[in-house]
N, C-alpha and C positions, 0 to 999 in steps of 0.2 A: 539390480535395484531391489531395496528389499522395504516391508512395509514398516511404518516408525510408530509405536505405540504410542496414545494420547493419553496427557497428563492431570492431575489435578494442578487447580492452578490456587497458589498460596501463597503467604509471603518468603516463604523457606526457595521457592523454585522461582523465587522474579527479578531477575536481573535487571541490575540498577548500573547505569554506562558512567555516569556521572552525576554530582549533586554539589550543588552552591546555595546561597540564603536566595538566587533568584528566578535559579532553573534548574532543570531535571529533565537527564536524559536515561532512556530504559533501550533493552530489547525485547519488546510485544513479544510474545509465542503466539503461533498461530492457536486461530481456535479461541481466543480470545477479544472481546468487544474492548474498544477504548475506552467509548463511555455508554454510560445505561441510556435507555430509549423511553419515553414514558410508558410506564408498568413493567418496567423489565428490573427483574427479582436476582438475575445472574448479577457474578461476581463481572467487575471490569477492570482491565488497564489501571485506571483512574483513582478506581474505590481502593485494589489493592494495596496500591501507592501510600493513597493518605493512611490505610490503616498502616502503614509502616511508618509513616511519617509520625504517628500520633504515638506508638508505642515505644519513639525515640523520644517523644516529647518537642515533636520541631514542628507540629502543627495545628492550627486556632482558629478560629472564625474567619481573620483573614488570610492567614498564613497556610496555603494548602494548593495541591494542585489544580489547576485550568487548562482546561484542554486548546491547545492553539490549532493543529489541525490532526487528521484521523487516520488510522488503517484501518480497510476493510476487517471484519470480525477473522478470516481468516490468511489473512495476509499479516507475515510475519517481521520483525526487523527492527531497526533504530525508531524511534519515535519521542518527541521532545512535549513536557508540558511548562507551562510558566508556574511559577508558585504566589503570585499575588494579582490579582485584578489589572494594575495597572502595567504590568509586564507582560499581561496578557493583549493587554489592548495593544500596549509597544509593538511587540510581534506580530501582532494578527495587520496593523494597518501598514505594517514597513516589511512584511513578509516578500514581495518578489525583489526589496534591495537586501534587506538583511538573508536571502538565504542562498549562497551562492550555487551549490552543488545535492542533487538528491538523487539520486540512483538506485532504480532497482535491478532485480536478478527474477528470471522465471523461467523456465523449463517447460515447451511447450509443446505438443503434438503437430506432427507435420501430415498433415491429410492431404487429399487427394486434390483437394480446392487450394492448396496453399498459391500463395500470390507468386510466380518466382519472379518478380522484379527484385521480392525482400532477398529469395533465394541465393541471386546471382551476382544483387550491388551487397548486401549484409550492409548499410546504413544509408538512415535515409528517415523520411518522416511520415507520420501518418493523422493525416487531419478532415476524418470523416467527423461529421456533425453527429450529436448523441444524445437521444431518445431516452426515455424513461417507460419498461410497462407497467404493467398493471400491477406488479410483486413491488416494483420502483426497481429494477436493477433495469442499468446500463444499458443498453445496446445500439448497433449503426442501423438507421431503416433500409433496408432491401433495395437496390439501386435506387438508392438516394427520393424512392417513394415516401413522401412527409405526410400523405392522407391515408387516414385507415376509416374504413365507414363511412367516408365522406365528409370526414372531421382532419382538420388540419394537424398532426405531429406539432408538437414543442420539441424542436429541438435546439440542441448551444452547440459553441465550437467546442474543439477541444487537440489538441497537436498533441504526441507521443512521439521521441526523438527514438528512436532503435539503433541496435547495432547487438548482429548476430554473429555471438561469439564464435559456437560452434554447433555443430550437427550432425547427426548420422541418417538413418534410413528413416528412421519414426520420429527423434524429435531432436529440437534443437532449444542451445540455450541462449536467452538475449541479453542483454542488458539494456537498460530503457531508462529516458528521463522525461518527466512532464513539464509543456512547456503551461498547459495549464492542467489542473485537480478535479477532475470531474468525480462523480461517484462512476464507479467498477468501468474507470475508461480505460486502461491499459489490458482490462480481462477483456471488455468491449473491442475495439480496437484491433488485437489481434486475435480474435476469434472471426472478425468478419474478413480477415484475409486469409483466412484457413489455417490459423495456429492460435488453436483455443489451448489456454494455459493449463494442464496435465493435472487432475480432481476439479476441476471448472464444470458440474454439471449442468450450472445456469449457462453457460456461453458455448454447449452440446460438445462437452470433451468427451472422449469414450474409453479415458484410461485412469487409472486412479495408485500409479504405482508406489506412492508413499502415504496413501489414505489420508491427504489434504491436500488444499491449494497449493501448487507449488511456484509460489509470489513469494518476492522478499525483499523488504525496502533494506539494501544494502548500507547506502552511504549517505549521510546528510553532513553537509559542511553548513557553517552560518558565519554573523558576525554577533558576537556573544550581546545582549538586546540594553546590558548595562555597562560594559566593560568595552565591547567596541571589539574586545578581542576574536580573532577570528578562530575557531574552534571546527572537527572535525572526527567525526564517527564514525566506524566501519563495522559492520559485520558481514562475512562472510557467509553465503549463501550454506547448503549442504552439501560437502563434498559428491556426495552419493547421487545430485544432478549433474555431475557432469556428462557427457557423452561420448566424449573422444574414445 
């Protein structure tokens, strides 16, 4: 395993998967936000887009990207925006019929707490209830304790479908689908079973062997939001996670 240097991000290095007058699909690089947060000055996902969009001359006051849903700022892979308001709304309220298949990929450290139920069936489900702290990142509350201070926890479901492709002595790699989209549930998730995802220092990984999160939203299949057609994007993890 060797370490991947980090990139400036421009329009020259932003891979664009596919484009039509009504959607647009990319592959995010890690390291990069989808969309700005209020007062956030970085480049996004989002902004990088339109400014391509606009130096083709294909985009206007209405005519531009909208965000329908998000990757973690360092979670890398397929991610789709609408390009008009109303194909936005299209998606966002038809989003669990119109999107059939979303898969990710992560590479994950196997500790000394790891669960082996995951160990020894390799699929199966994971639907711990999840918390929000104080930073607002993710996490499962400590056997299912929902009071801190004597204040009750908020927490939501959230289900994570897994299946552990493979493994060796330190880590293994999964592939994983959401049955629902929480913020940092799949980092959440499997960190509380003892396989926090490999540069995860929010969810206490203790390894960092490609100097980033090593998440990656692999595969998203839909049904296209104007056409009906059914559509399908894949990218490939980094070979260099494998373990075998």
């Amino acid at each position: 395993m060797s370490n991947k240097n980090s990139k400036q991000f421009c329009p020259s290095n932003f891979d664009i998967l596919y484009q039509d007058q009504w959607i647009v699909v990319i592959n995010k690089p890690e390291g990069l936000l989808s969309v700005p947060y209020p007062g956030c000055s970085q480049k996004t996902a989002i902004n990088i887009l339109e400014e391509i969009m606009r130096k083709k001359g294909l985009a206007n006051s209405k005519h531009h990207p909208f965000a329908v849903h998000r990757l973690d700022r360092d979670t890398s892979g397929v991610m789709m925006f609408a390009l008009s308001k109303s194909i936005q709304q299209k998606i966002m309220n038809n989003w669990q019929k119109m999107v059939t298949e979303r898969l990710y990929r992560c590479l994950s450290e196997i500790t000394k707490n790891a669960d082996p139920k995951i160990l020894e069936n390799h699929d199966g489900v994971i639907s711990d209830e999840l918390a929000k702290n104080a930073h607002h990142i993710g996490y499962v509350p400590k056997n299912n304790d929902k009071t801190k201070n004597g204040r009750q926890i908020k927490t939501v479901e959230a289900k994570t479908h897994y299946h552990l492709i493979e493994k060796n002595r330190e880590y293994a790699l999964f592939e994983l689908e959401l049955e629902t989209g929480k913020k940092n549930q799949i980092r959440a998730h499997l960190a509380a079973h003892g396989f926090p995802i490999a540069g995860d220092i929010q969810h206490r990984a203790t390894t960092n062997p490609f100097s980033r999160l090593c998440l990656h939203a692999r595969t998203l299949e839909f049904y296209h939001p104007q056409t009906n057609e059914k559509m399908k994007f894949e990218v490939p993890e980094p070979v260099e996670w494998s373990v075998r």
